[in-house]
VOPAGU-2260 file (C-alpha; in pm, 1 decimal, decimal comma):
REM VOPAGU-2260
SITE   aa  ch    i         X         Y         Z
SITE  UNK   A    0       0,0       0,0       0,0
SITE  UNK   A    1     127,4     341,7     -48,7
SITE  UNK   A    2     162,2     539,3     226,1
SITE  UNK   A    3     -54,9     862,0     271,9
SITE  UNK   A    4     122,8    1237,1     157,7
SITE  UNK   A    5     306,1    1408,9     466,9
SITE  UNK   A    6       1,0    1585,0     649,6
SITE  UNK   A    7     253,5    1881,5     664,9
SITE  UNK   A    8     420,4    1878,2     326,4
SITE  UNK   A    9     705,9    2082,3     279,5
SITE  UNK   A   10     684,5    2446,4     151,3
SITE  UNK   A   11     723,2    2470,8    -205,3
SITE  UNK   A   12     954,7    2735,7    -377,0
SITE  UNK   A   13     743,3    2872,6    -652,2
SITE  UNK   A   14     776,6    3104,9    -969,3
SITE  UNK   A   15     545,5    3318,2   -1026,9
SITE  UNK   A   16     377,4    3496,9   -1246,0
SITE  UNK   A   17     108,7    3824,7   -1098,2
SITE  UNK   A   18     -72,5    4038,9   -1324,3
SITE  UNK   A   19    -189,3    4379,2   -1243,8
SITE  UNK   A   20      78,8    4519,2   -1019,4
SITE  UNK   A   21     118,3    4876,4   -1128,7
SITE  UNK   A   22      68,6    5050,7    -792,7
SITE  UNK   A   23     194,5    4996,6    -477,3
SITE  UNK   A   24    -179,4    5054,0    -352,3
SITE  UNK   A   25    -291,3    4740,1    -517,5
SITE  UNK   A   26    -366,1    4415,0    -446,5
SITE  UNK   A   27    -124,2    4290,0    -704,7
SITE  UNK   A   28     210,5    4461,1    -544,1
SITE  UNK   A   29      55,0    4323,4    -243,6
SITE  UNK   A   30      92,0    3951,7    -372,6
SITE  UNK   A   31     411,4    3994,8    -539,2
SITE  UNK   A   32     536,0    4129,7    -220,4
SITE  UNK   A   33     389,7    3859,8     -20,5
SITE  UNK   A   34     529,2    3569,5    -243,6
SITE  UNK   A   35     914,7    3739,3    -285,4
SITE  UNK   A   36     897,7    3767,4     121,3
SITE  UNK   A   37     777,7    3376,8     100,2
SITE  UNK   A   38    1085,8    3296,6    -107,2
SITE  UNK   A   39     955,7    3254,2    -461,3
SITE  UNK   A   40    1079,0    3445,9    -753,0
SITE  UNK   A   41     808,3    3702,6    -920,1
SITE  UNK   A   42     729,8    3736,0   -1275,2
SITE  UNK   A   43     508,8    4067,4   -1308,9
SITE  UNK   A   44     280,7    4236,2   -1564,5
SITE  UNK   A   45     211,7    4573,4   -1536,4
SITE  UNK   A   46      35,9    4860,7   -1778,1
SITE  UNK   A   47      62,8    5192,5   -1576,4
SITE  UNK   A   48    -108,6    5381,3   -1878,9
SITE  UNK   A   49    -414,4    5254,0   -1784,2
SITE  UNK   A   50    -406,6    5377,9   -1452,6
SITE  UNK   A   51    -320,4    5697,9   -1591,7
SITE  UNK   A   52    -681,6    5709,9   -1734,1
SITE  UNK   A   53    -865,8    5603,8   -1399,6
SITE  UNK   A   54    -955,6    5869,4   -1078,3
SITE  UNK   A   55    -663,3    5694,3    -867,4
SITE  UNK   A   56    -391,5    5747,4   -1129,2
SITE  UNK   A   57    -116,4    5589,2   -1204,4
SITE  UNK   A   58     169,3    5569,2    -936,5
SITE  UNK   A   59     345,2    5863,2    -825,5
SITE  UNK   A   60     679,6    5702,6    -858,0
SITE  UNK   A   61     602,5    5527,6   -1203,8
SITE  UNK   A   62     667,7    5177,6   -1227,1
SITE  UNK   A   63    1010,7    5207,5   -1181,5
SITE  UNK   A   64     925,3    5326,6    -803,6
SITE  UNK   A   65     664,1    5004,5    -757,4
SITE  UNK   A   66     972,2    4790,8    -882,2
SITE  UNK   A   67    1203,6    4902,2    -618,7
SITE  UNK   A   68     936,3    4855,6    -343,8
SITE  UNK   A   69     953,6    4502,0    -457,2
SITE  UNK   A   70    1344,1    4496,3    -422,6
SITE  UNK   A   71    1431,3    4575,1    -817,6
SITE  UNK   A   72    1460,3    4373,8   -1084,7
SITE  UNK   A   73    1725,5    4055,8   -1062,9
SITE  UNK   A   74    1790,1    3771,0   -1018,9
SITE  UNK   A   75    1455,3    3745,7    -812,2
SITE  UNK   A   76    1191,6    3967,4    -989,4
SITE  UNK   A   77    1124,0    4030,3   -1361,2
SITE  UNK   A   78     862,5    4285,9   -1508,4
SITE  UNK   A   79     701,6    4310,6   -1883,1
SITE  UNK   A   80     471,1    4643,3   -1937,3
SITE  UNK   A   81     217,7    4511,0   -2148,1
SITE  UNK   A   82    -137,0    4617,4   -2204,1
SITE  UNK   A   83    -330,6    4268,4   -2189,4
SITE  UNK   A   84    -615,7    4443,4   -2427,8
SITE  UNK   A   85    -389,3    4289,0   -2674,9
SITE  UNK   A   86    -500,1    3949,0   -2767,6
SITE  UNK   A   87    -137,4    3856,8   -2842,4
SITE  UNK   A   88     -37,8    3986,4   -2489,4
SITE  UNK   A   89     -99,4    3701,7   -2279,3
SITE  UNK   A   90      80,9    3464,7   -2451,0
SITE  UNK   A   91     342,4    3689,7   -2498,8
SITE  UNK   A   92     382,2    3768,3   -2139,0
SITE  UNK   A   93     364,6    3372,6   -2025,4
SITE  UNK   A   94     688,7    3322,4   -2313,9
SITE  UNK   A   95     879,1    3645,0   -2178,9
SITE  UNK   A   96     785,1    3544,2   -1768,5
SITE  UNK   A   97     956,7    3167,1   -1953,9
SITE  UNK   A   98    1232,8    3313,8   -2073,3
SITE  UNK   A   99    1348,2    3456,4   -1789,4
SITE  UNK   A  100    1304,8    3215,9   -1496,6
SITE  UNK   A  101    1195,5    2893,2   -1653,7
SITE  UNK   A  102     810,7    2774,9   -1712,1
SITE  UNK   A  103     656,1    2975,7   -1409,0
SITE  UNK   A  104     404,5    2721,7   -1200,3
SITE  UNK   A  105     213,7    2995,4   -1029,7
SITE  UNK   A  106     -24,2    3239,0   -1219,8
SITE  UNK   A  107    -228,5    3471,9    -995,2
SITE  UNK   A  108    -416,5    3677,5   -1261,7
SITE  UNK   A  109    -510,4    3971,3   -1062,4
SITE  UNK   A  110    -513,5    4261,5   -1366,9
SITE  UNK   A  111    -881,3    4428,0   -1420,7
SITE  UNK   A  112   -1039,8    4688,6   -1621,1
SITE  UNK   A  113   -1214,6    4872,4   -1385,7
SITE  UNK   A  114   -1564,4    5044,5   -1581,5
SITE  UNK   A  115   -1807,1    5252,5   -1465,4
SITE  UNK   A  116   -2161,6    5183,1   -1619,2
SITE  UNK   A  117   -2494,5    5135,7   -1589,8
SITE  UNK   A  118   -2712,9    4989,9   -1812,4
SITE  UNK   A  119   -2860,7    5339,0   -1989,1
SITE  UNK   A  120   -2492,9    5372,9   -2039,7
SITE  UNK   A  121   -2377,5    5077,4   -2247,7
SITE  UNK   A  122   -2194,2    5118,8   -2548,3
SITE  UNK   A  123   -2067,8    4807,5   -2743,9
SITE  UNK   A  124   -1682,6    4914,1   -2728,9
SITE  UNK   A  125   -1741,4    4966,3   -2326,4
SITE  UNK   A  126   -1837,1    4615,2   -2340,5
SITE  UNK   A  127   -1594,0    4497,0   -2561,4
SITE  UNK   A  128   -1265,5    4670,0   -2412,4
SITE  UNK   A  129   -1406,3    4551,3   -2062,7
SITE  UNK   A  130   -1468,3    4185,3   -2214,6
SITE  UNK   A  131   -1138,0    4158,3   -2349,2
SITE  UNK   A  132    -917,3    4268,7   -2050,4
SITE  UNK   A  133   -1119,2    4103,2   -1786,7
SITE  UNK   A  134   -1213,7    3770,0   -1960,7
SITE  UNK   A  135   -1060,8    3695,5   -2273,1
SITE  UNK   A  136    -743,8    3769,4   -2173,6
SITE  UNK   A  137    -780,6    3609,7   -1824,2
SITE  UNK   A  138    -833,0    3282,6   -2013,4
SITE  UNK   A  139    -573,7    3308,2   -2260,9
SITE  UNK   A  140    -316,0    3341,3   -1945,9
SITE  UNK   A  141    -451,1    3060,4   -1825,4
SITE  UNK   A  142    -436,5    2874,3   -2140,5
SITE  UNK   A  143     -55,7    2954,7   -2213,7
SITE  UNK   A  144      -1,8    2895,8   -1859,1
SITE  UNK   A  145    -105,6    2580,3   -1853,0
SITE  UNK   A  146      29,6    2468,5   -2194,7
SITE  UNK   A  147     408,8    2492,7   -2032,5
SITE  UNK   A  148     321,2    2436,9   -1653,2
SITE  UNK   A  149     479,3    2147,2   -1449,9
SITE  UNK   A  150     279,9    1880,2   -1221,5
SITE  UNK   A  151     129,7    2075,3    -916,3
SITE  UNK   A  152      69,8    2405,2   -1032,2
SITE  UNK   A  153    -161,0    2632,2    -913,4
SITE  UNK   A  154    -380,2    2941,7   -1035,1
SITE  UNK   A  155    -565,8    3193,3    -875,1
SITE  UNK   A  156    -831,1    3413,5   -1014,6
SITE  UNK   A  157    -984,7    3737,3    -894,9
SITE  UNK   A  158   -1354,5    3831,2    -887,7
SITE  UNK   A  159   -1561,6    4082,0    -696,3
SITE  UNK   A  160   -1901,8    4032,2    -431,0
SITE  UNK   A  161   -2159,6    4077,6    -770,5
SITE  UNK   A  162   -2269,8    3699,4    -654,1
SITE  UNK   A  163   -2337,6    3833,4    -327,7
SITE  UNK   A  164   -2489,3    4134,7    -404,0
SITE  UNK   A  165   -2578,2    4398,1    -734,3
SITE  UNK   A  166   -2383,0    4648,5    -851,4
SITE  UNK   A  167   -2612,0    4839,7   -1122,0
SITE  UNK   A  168   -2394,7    5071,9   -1140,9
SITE  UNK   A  169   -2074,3    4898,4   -1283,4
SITE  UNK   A  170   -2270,4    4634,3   -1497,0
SITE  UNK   A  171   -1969,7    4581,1   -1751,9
SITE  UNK   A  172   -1721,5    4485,6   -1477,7
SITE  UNK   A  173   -1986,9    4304,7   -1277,2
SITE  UNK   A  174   -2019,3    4118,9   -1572,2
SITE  UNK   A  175   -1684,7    4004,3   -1663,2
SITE  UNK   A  176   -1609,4    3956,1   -1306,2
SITE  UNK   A  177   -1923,5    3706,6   -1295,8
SITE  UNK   A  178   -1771,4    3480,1   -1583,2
SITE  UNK   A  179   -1430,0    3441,5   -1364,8
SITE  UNK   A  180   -1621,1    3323,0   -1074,2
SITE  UNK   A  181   -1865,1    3075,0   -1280,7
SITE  UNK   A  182   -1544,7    2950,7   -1492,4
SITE  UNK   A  183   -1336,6    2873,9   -1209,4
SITE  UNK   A  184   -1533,1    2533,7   -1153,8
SITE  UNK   A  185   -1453,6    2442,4   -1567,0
SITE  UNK   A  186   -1113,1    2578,1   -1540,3
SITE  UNK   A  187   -1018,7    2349,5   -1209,7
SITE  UNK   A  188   -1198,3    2066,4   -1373,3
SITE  UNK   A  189    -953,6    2132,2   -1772,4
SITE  UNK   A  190    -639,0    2107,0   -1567,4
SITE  UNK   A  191    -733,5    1857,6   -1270,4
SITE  UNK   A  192    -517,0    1592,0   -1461,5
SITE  UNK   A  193    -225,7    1844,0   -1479,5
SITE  UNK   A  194    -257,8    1866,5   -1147,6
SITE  UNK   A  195    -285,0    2224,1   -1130,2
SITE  UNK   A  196    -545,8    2358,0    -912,1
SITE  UNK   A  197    -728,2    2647,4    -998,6
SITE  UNK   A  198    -937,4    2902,3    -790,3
SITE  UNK   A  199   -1092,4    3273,8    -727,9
SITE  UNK   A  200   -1046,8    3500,9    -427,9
SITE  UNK   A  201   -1336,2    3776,8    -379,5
SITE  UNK   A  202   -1160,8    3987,6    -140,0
SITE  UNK   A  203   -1413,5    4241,9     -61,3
SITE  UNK   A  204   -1332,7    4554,5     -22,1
SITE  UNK   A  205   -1019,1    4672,6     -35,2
SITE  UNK   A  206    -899,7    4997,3      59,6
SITE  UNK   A  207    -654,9    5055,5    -314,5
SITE  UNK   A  208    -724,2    5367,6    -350,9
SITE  UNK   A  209   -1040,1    5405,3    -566,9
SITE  UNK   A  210   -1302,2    5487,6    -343,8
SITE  UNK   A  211   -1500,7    5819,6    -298,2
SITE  UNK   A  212   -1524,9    5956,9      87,3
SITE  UNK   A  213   -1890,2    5880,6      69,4
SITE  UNK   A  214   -1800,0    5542,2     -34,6
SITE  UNK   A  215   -1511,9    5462,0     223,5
SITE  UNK   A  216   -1782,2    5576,6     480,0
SITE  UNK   A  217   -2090,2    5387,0     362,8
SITE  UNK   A  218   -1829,3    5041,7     373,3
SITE  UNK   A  219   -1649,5    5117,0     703,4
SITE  UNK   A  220   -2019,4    5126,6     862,8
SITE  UNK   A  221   -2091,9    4769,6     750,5
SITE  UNK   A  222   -1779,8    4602,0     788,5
SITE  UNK   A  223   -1768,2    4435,8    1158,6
SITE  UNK   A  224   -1404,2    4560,4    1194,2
SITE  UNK   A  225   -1486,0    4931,9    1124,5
SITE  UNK   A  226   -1254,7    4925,4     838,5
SITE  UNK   A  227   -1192,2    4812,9     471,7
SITE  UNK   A  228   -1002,5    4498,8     374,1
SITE  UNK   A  229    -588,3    4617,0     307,4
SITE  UNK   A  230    -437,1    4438,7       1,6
SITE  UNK   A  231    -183,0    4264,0     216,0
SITE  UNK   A  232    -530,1    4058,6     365,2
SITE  UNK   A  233    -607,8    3948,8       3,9
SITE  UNK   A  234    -242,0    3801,1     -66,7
SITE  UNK   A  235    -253,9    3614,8     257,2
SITE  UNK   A  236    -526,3    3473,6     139,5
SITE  UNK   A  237    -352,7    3378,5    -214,9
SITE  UNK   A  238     -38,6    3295,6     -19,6
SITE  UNK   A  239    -325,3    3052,3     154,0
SITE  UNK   A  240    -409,6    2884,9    -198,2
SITE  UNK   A  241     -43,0    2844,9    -302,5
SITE  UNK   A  242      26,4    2662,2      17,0
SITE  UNK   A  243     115,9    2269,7      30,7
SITE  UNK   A  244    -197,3    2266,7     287,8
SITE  UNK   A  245    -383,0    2403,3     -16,5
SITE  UNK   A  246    -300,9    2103,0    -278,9
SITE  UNK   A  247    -655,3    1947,8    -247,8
SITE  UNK   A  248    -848,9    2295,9    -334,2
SITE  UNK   A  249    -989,7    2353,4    -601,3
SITE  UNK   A  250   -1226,4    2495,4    -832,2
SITE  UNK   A  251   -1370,3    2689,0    -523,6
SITE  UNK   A  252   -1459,4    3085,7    -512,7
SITE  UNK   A  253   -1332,8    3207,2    -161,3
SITE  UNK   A  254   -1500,0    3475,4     -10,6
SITE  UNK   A  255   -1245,9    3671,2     173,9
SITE  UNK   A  256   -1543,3    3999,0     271,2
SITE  UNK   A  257   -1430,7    4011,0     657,5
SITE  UNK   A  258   -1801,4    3974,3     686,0
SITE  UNK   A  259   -1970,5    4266,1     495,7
SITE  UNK   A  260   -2277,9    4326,7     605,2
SITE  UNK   A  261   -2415,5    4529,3     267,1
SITE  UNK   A  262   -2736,8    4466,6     338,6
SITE  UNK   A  263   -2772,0    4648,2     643,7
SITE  UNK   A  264   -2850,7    5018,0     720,0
């Protein structure tokens, strides 16, 4: 008979690869960070011009400042700026994050296209632009990821609380976010005989940045701790997936909302 696995397997050193770290407000810097403290080596994607566009801005030290903050590009950290509208993009970055470190066995996709929008507001490029950062190139990561990934990989998604609650007001990006959480089920189940798990952190709100006063106010009052969510809370959690303790997760949404209460007054 063989024995059973270790009930406390080993930590694995893992090579990453984290979209979406442009700030150092965000919740991507905040994984990157997490897994270079935790001893793996970071692959990251960034595409500050975007930011540029949005009410929180880019970073006021440009990407070269979020790069330092992660200890600078070397022999532990790499970096592409590419804008994953692209549909050649993610398969570009997966080769590039290859090329420099080896086939990476961690992909945290974490980059979103924020849009404002409700539903007298649609306009089929809206849509579109929103579709094809959020989704299509989510899955095309995913698809190039696992086309070079070794035995025991692992992939985490991000999604927002839409399946716990509307948000009329942002209906393209509650839309795309929706398809992440209802493909991470198909996604675990495609790569379950690769061994790679796959699955979706909704990490509630998160203080990044983005929110109006009247919005930091109205979520302070119905979270139980008095405050928002900080990144670093949401990479624990994907530090959490990524863990040996982790390997038999998978295809599971995990609802890291510190217990919201949106419903109440």
């Amino acid at each position: 008979m063989v024995p059973p696995p270790s009930p406390h397997p080993a930590p694995v050193s893992r090579t990453a690869l984290v979209t979406g770290v442009s700030r150092r407000a965000g919740i991507g810097f905040a994984v990157a960070r997490r897994l270079l403290d935790d001893g793996a080596r970071g692959f990251v994607q960034s595409w500050s011009p975007y930011d540029a566009t949005e009410p929180w801005g880019a970073d006021p030290m440009g990407i070269d400042g979020v790069l330092d903050a992660l200890g600078g590009v070397g022999s532990r950290l790499g970096h592409a700026a590419l804008d994953l509208e692209d549909p050649a993009a993610p398969a570009s970055l997966v080769a590039t994050a290859t090329a420099r470190f080896g086939p990476p066995d961690t992909l945290v996709v974490n980059h979103a296209r924020s849009q404002v929008g409700a539903l007298a507001d649609l306009t089929p490029d809206m849509l579109d632009r929103t579709w094809a950062v959020n989704v299509r190139a989510s899955l095309l990561l995913v698809q190039a990821f696992a086309a070079q990934c070794p035995r025991g990989g692992r992939v985490v998604l991000f999604t927002s609380g839409l399946h716990k609650g509307p948000m009329p007001a942002e209906i393209p990006y509650a839309a795309t976010k929706g398809v992440l959480a209802q493909l991470t089920a198909s996604l675990a189940d495609a790569l379950a005989d690769q061994e790679i798990t796959v699955n979706c952190v909704n990490p509630g709100p998160t203080d990044t940045g983005w929110a109006t006063p009247e919005q930091a106010g109205f979520v302070a009052r119905h979270l139980p701790r008095g405050r928002w969510n900080h990144p670093a809370e949401a990479a624990a959690v994907v530090a959490m997936l990524l863990s040996p303790d982790a390997a038999t997760v998978t295809g599971q949404v995990v609802d890291a909302e510190a217990g919201f209460r949106r419903w109440t007054q």
